[in-house]
mmCIF file of the N, C-alpha and C atoms, coordinates in Angstrom:
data_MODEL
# 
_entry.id   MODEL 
# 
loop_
_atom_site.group_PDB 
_atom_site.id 
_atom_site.type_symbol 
_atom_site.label_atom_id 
_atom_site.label_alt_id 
_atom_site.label_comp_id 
_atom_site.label_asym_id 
_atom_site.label_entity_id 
_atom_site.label_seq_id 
_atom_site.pdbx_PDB_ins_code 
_atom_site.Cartn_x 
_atom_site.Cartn_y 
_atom_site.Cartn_z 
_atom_site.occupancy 
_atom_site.B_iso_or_equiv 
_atom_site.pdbx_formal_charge 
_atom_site.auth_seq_id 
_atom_site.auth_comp_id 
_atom_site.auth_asym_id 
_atom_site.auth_atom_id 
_atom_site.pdbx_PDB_model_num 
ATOM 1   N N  . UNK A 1 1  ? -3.006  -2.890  23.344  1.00 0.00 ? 1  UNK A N  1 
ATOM 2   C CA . UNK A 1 1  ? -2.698  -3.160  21.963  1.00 0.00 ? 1  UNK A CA 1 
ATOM 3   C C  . UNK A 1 1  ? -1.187  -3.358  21.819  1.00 0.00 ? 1  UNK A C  1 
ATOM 4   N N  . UNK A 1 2  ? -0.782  -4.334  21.063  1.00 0.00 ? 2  UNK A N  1 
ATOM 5   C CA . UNK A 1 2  ? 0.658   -4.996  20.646  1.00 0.00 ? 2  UNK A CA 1 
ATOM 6   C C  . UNK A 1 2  ? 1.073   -3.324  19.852  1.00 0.00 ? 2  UNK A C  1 
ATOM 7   N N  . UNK A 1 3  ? 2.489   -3.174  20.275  1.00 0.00 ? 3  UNK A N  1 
ATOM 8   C CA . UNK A 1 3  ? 3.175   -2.342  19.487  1.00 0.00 ? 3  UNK A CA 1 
ATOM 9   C C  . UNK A 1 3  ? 2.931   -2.869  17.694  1.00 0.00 ? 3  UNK A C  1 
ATOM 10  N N  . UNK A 1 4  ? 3.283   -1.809  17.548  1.00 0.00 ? 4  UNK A N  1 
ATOM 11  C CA . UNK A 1 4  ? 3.138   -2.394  15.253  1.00 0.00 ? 4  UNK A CA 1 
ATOM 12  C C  . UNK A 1 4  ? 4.692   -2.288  14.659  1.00 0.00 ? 4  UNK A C  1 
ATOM 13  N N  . UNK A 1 5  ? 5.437   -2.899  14.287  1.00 0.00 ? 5  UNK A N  1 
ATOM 14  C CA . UNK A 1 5  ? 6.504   -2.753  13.405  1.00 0.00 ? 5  UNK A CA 1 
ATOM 15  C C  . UNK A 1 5  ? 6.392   -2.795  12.607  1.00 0.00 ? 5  UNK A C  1 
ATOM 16  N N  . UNK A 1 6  ? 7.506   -1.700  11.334  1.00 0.00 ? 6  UNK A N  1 
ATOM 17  C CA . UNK A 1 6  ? 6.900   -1.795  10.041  1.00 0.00 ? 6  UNK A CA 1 
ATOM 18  C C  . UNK A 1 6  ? 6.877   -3.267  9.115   1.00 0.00 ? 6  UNK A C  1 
ATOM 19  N N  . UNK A 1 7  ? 7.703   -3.965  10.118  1.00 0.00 ? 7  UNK A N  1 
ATOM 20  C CA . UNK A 1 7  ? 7.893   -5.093  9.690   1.00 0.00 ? 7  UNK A CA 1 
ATOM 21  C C  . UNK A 1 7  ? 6.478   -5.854  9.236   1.00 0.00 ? 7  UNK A C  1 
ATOM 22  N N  . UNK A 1 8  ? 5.386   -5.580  10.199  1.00 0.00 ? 8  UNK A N  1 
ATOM 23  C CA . UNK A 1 8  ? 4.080   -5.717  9.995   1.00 0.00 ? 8  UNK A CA 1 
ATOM 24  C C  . UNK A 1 8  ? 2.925   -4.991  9.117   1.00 0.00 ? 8  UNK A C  1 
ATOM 25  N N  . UNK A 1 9  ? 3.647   -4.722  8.195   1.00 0.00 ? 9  UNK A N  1 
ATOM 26  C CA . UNK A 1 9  ? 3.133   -3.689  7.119   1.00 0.00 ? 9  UNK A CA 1 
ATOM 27  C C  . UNK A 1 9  ? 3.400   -4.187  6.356   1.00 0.00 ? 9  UNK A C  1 
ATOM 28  N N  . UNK A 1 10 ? 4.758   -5.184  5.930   1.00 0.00 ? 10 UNK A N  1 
ATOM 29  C CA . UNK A 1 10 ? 4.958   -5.750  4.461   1.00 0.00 ? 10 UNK A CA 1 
ATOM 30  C C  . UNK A 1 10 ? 3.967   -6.453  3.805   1.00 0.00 ? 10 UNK A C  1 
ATOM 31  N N  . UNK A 1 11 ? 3.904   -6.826  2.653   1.00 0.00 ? 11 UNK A N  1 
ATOM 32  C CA . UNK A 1 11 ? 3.084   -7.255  1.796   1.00 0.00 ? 11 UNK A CA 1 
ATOM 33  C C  . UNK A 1 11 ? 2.700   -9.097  2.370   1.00 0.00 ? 11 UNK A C  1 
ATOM 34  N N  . UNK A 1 12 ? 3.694   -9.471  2.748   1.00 0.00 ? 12 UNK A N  1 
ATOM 35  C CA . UNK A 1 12 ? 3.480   -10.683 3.832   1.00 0.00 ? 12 UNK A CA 1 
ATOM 36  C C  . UNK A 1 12 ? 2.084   -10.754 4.572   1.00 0.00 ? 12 UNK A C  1 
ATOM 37  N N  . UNK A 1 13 ? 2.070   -10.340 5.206   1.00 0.00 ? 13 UNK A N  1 
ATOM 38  C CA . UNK A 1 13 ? 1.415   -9.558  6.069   1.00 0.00 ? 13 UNK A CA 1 
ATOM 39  C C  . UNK A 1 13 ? -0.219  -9.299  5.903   1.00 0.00 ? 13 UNK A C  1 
ATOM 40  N N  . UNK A 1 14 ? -0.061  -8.204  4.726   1.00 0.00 ? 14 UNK A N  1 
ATOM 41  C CA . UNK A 1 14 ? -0.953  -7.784  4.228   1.00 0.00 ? 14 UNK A CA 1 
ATOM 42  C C  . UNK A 1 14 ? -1.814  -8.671  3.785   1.00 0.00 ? 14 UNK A C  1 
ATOM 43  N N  . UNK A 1 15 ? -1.330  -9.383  3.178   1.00 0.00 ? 15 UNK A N  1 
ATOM 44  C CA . UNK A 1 15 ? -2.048  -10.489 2.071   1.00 0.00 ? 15 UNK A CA 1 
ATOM 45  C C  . UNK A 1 15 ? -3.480  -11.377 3.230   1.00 0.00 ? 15 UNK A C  1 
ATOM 46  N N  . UNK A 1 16 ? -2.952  -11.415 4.533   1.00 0.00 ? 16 UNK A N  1 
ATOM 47  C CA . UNK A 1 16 ? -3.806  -11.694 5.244   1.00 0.00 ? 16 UNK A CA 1 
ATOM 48  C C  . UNK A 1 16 ? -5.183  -11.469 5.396   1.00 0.00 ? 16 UNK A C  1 
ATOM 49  N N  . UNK A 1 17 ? -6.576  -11.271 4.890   1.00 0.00 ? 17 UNK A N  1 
ATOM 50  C CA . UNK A 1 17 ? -7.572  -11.067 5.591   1.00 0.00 ? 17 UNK A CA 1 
ATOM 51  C C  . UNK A 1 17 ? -7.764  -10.393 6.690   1.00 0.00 ? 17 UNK A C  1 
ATOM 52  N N  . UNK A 1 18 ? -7.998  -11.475 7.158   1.00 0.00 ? 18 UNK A N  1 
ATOM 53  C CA . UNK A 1 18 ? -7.445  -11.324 8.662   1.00 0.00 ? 18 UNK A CA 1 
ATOM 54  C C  . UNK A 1 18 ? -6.777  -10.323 9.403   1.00 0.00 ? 18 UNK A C  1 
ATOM 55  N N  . UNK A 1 19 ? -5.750  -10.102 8.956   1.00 0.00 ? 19 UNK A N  1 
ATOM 56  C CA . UNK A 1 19 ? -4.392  -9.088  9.563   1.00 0.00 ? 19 UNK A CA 1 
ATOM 57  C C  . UNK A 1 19 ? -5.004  -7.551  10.166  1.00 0.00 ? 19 UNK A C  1 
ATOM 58  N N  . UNK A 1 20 ? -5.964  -6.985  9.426   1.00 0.00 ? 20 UNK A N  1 
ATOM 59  C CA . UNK A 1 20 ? -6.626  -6.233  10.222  1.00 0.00 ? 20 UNK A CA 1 
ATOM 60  C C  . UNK A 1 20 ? -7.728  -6.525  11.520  1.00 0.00 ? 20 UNK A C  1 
ATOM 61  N N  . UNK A 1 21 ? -8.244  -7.435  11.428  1.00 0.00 ? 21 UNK A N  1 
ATOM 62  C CA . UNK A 1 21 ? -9.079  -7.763  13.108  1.00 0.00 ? 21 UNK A CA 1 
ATOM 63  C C  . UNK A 1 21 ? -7.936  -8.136  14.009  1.00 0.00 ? 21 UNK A C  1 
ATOM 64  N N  . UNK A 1 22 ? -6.618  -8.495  14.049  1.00 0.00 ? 22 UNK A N  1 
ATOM 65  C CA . UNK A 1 22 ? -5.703  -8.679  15.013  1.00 0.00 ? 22 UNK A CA 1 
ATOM 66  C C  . UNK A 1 22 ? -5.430  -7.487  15.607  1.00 0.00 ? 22 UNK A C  1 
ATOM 67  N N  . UNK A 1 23 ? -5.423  -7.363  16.521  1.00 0.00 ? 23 UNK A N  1 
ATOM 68  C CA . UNK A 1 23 ? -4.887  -6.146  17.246  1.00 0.00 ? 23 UNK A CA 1 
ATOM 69  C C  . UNK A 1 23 ? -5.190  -4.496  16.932  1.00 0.00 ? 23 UNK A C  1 
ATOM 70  N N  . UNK A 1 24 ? -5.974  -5.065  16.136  1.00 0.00 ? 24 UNK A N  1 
ATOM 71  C CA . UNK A 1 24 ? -6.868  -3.643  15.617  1.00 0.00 ? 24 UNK A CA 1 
ATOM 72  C C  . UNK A 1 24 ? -5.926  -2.586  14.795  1.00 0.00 ? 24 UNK A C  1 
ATOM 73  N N  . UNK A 1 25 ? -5.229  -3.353  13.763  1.00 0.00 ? 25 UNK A N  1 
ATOM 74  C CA . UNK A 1 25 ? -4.670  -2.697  12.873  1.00 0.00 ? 25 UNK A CA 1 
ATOM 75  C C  . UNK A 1 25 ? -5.521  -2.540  11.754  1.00 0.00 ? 25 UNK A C  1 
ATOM 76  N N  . UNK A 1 26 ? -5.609  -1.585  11.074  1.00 0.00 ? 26 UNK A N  1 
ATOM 77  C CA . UNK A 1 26 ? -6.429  -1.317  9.688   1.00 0.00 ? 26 UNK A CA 1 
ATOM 78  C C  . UNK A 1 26 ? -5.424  -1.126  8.648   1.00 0.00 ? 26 UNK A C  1 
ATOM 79  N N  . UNK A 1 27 ? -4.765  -0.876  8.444   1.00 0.00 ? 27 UNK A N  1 
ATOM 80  C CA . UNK A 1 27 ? -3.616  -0.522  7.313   1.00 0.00 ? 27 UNK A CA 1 
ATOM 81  C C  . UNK A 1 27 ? -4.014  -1.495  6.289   1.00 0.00 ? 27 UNK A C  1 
ATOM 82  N N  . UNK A 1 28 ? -4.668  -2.372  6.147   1.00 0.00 ? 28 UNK A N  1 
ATOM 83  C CA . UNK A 1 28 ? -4.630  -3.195  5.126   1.00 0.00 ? 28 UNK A CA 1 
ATOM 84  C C  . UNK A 1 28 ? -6.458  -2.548  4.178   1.00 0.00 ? 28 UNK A C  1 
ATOM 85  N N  . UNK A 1 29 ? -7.321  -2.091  4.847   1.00 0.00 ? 29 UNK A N  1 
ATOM 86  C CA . UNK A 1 29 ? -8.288  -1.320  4.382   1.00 0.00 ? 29 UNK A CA 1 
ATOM 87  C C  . UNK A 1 29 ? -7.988  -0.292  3.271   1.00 0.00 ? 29 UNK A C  1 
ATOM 88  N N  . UNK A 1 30 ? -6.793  0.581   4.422   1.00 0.00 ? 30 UNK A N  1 
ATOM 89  C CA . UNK A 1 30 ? -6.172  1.549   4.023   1.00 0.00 ? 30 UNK A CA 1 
ATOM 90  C C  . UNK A 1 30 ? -5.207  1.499   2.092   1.00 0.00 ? 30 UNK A C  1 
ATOM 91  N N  . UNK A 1 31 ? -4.399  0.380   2.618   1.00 0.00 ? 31 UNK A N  1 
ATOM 92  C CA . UNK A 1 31 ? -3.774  -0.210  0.825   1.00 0.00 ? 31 UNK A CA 1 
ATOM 93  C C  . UNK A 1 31 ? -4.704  -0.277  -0.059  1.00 0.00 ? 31 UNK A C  1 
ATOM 94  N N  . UNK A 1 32 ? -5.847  -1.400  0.416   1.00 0.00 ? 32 UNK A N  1 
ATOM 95  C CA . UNK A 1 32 ? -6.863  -1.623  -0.643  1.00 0.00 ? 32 UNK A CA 1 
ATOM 96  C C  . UNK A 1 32 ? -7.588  -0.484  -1.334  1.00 0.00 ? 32 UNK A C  1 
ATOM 97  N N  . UNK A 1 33 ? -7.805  1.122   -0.255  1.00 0.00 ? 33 UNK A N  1 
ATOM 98  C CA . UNK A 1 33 ? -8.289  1.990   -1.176  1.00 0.00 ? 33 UNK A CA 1 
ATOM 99  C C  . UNK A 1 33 ? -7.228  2.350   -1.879  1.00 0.00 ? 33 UNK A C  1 
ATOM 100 N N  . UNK A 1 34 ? -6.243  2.897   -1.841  1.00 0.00 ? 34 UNK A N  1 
ATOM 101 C CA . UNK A 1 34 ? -4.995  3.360   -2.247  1.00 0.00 ? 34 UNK A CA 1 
ATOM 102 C C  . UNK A 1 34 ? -4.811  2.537   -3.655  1.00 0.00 ? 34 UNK A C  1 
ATOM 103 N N  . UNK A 1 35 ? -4.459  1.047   -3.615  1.00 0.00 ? 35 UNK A N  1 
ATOM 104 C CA . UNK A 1 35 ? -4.899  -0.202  -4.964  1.00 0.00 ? 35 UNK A CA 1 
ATOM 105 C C  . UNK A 1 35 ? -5.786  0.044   -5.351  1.00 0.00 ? 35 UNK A C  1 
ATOM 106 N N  . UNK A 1 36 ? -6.827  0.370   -5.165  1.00 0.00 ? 36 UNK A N  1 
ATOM 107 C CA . UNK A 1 36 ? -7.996  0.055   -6.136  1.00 0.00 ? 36 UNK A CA 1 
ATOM 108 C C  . UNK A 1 36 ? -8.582  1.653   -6.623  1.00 0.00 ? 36 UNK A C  1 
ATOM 109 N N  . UNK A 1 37 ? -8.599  2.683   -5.958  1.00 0.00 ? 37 UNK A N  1 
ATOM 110 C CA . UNK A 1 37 ? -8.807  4.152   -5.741  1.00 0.00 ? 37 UNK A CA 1 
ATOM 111 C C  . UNK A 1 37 ? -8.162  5.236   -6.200  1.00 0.00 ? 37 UNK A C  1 
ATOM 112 N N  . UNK A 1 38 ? -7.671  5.532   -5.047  1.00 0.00 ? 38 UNK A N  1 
ATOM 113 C CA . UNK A 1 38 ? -6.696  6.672   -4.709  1.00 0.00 ? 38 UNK A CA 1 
ATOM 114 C C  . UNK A 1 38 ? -5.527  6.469   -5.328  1.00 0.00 ? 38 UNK A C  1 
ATOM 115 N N  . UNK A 1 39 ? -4.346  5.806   -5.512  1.00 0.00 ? 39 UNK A N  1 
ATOM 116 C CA . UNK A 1 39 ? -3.036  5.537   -5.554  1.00 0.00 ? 39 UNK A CA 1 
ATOM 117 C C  . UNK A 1 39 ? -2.270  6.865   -5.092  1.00 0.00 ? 39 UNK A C  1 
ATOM 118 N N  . UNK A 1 40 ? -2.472  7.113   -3.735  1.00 0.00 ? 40 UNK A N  1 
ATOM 119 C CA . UNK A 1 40 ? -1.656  7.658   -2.485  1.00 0.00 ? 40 UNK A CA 1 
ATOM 120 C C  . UNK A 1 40 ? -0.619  7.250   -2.413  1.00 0.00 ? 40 UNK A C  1 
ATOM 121 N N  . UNK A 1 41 ? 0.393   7.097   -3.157  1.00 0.00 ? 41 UNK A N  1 
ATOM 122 C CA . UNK A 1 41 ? 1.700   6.723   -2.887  1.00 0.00 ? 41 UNK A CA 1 
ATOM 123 C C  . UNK A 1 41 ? 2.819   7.499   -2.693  1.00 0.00 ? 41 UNK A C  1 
ATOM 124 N N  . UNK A 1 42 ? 3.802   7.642   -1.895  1.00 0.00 ? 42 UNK A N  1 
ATOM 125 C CA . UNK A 1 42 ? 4.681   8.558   -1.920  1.00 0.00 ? 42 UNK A CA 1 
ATOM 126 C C  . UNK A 1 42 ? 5.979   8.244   -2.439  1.00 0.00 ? 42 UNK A C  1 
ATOM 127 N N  . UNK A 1 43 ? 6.317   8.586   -3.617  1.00 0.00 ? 43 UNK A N  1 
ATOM 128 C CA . UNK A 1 43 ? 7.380   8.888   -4.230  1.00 0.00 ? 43 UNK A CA 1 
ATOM 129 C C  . UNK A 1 43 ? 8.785   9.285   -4.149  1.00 0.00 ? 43 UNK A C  1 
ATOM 130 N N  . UNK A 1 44 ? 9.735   8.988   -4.501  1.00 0.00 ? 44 UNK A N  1 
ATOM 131 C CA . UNK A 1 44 ? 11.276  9.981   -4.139  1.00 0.00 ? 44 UNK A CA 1 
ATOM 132 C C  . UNK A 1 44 ? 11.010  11.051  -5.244  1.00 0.00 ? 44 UNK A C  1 
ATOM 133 N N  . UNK A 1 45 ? 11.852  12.269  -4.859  1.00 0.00 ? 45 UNK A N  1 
ATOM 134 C CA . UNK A 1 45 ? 11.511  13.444  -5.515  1.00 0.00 ? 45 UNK A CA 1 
ATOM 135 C C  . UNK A 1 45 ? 13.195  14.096  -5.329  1.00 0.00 ? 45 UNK A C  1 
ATOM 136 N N  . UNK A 1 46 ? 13.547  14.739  -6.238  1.00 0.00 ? 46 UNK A N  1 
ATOM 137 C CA . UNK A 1 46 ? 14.844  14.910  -6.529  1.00 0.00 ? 46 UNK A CA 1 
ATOM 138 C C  . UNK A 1 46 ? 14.550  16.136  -5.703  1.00 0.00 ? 46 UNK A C  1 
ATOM 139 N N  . UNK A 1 47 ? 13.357  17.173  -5.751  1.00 0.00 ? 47 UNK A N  1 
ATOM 140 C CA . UNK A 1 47 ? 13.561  18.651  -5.365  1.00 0.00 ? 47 UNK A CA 1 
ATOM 141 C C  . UNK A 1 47 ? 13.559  18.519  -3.765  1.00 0.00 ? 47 UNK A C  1 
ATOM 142 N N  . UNK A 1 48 ? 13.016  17.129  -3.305  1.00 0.00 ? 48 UNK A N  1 
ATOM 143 C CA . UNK A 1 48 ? 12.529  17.017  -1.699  1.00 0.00 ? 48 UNK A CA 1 
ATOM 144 C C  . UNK A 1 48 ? 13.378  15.419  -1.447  1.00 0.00 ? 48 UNK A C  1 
ATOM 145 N N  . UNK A 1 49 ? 14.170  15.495  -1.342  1.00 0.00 ? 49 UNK A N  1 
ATOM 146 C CA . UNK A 1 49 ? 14.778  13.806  -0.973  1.00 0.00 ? 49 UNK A CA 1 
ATOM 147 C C  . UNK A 1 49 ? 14.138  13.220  0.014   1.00 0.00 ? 49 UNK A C  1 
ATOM 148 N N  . UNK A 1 50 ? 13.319  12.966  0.305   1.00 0.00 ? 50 UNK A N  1 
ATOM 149 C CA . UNK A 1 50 ? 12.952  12.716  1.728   1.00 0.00 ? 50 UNK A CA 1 
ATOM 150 C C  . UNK A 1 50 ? 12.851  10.931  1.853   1.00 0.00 ? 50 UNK A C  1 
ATOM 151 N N  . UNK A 1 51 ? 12.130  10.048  0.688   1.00 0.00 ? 51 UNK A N  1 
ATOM 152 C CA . UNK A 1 51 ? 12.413  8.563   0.347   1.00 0.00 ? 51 UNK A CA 1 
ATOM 153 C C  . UNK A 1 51 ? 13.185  8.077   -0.408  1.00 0.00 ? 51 UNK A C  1 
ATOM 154 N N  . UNK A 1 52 ? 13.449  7.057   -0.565  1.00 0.00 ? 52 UNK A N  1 
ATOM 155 C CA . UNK A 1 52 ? 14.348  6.149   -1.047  1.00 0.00 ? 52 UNK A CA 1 
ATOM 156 C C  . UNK A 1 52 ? 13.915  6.088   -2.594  1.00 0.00 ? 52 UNK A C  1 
ATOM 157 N N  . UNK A 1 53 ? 14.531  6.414   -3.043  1.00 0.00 ? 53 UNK A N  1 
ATOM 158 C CA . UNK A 1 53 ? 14.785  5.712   -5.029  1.00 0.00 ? 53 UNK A CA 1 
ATOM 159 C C  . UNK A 1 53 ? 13.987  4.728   -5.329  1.00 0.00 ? 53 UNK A C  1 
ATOM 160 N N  . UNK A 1 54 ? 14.179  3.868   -4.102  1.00 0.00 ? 54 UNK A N  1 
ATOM 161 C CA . UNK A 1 54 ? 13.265  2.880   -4.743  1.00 0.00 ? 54 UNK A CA 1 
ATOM 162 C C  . UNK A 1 54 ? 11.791  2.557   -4.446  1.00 0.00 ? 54 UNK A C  1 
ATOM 163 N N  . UNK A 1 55 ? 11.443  3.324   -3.751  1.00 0.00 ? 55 UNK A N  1 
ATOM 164 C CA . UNK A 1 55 ? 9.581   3.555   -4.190  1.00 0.00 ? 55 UNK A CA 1 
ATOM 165 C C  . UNK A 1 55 ? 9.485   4.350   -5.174  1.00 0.00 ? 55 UNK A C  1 
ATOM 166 N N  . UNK A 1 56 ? 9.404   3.400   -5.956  1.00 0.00 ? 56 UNK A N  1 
ATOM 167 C CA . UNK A 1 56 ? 8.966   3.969   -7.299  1.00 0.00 ? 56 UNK A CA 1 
ATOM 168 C C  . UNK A 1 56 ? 7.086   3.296   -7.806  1.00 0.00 ? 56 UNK A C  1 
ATOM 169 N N  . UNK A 1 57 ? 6.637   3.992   -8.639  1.00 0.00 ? 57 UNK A N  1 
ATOM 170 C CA . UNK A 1 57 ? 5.387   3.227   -8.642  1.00 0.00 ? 57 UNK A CA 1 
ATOM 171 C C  . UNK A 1 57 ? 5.057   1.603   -9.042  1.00 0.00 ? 57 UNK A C  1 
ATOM 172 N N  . UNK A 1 58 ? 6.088   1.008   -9.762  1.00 0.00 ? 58 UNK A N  1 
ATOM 173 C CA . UNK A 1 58 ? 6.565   -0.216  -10.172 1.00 0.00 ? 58 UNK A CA 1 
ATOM 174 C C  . UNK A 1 58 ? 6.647   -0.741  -8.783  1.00 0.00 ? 58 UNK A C  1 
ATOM 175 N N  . UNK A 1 59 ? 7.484   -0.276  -7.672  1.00 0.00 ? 59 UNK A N  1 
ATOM 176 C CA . UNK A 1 59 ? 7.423   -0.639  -6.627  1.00 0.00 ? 59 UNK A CA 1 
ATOM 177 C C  . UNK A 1 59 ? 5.823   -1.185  -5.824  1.00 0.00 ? 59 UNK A C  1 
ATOM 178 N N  . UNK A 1 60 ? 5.160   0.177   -5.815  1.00 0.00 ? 60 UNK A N  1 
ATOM 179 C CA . UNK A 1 60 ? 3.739   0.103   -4.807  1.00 0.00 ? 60 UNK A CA 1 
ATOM 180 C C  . UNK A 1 60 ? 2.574   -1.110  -5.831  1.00 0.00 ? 60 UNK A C  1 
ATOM 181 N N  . UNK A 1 61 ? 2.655   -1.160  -7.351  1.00 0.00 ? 61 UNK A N  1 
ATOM 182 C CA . UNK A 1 61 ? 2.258   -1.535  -8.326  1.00 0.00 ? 61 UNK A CA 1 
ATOM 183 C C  . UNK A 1 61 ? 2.521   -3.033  -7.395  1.00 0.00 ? 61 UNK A C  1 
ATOM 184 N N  . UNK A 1 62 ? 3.655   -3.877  -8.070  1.00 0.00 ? 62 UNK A N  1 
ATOM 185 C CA . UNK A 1 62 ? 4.018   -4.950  -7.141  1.00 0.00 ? 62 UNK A CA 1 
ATOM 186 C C  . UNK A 1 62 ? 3.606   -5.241  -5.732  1.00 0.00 ? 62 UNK A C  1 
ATOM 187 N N  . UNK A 1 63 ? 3.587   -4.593  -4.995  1.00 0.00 ? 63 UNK A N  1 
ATOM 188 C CA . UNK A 1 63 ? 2.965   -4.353  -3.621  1.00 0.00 ? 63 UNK A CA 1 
ATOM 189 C C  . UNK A 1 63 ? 1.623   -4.392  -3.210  1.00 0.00 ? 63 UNK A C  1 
ATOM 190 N N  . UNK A 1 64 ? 0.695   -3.937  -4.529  1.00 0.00 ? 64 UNK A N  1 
ATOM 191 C CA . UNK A 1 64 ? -0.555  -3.785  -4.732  1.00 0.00 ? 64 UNK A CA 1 
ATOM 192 C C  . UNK A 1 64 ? -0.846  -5.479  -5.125  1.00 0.00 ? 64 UNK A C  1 
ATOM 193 N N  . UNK A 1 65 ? -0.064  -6.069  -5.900  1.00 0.00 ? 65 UNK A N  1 
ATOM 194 C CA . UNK A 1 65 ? -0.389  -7.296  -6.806  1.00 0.00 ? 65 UNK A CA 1 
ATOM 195 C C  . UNK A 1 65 ? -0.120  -8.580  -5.124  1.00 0.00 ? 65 UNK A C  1 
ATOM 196 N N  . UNK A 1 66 ? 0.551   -8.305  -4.862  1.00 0.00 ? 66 UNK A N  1 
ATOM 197 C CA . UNK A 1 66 ? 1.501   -9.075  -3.262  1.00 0.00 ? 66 UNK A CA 1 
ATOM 198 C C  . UNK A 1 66 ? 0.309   -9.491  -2.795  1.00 0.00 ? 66 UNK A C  1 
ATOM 199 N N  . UNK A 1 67 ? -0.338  -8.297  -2.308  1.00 0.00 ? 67 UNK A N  1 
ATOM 200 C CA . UNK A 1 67 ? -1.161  -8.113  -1.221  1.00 0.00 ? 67 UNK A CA 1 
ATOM 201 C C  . UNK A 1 67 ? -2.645  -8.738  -1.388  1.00 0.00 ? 67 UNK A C  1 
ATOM 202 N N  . UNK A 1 68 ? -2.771  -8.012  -3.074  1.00 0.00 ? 68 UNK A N  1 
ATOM 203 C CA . UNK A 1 68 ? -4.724  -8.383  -3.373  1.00 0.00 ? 68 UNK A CA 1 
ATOM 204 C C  . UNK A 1 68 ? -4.484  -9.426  -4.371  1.00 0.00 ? 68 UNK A C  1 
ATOM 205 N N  . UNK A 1 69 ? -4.128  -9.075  -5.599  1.00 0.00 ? 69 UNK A N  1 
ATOM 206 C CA . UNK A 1 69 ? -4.091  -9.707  -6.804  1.00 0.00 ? 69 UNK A CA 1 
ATOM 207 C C  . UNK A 1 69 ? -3.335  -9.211  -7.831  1.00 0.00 ? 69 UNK A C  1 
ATOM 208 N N  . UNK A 1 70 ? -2.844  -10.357 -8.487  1.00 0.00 ? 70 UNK A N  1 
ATOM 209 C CA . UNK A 1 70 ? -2.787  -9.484  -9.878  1.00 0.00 ? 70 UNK A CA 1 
ATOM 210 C C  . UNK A 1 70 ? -3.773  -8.831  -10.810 1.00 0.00 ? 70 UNK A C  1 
ATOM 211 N N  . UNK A 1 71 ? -2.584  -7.918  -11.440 1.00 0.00 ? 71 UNK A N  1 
ATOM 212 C CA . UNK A 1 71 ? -4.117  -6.560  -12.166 1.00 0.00 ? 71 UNK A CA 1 
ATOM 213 C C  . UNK A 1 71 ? -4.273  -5.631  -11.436 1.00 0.00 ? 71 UNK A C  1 
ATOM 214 N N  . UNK A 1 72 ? -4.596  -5.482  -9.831  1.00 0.00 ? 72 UNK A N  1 
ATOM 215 C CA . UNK A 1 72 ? -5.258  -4.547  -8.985  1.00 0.00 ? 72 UNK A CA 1 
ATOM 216 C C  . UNK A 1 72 ? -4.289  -3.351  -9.536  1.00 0.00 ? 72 UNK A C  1 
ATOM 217 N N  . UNK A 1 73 ? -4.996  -1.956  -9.344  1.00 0.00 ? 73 UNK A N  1 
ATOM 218 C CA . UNK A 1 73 ? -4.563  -1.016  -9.669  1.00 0.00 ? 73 UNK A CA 1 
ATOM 219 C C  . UNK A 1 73 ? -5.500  -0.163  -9.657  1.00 0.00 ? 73 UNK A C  1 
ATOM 220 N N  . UNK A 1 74 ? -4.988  1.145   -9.315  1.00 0.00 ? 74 UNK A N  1 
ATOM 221 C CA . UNK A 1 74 ? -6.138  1.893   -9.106  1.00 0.00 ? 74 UNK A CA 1 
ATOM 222 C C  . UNK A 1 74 ? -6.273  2.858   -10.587 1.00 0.00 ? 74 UNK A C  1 
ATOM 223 N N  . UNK A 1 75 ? -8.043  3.076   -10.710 1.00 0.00 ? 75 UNK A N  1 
ATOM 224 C CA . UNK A 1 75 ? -8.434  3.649   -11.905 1.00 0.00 ? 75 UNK A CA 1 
ATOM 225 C C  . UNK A 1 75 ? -8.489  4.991   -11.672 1.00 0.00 ? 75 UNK A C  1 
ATOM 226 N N  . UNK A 1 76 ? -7.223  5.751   -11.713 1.00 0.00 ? 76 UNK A N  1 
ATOM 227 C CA . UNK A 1 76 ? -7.096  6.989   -10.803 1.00 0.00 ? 76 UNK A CA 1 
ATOM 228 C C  . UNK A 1 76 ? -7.824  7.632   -11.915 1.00 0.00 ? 76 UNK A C  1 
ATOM 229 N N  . UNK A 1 77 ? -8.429  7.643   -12.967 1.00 0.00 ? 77 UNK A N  1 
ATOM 230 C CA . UNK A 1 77 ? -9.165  8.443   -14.178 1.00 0.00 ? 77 UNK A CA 1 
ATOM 231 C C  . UNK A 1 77 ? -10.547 8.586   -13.558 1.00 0.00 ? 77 UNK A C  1 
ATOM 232 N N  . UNK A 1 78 ? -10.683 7.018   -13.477 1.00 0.00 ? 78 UNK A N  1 
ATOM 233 C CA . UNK A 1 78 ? -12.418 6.817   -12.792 1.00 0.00 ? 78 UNK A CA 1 
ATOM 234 C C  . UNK A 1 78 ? -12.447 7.789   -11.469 1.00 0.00 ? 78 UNK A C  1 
ATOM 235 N N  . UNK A 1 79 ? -11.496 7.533   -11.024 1.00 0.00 ? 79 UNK A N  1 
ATOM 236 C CA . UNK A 1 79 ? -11.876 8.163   -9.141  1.00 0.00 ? 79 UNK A CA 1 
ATOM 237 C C  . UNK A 1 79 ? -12.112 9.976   -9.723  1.00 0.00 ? 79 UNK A C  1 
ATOM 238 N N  . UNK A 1 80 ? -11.037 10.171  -10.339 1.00 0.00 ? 80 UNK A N  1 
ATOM 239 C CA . UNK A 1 80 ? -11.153 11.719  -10.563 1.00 0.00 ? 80 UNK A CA 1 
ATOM 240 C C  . UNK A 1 80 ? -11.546 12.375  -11.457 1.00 0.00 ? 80 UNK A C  1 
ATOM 241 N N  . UNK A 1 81 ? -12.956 11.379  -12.175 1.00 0.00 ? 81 UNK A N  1 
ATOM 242 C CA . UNK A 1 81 ? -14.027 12.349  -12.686 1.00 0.00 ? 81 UNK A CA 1 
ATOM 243 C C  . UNK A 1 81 ? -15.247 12.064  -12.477 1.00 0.00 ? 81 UNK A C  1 
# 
């Protein structure tokens, strides 16, 4: 299996079909629950600095739209009742 760079994670990328049967990456399964589901996103947090400022949800939101469509978003109400 081809090494993965995150470079191969961008929304580029993603938008592919495809992009998961290559080399047996799944990460793009993975977004789509996260978009449409879950919204698993990780955040900057003032008490834990650990990411960048700018993942913000506006960020993953955009990222979500890149990849599937516009609109996509997850119905985190629906999932958690």
């Amino acid at each position: 299996m081809k090494a993965v760079s995150p470079v191969d994670y961008g929304s580029f990328y993603l938008k592919d079909p495809e992009f998961a049967l290559k080399d047996g990456r799944g990460a793009r399964s993975w977004y789509y629950q996260s978009c449409t589901e879950f919204s698993y996103f990780q955040t900057y947090s003032f008490n834990h600095p650990m990411r960048s400022k700018l993942l913000t949800m506006d960020f993953y939101r955009k990222f979500c739209e890149d990849i599937f469509q516009n609109g996509i978003w997850a119905s985190v109400n629906r999932t958690n009742t």
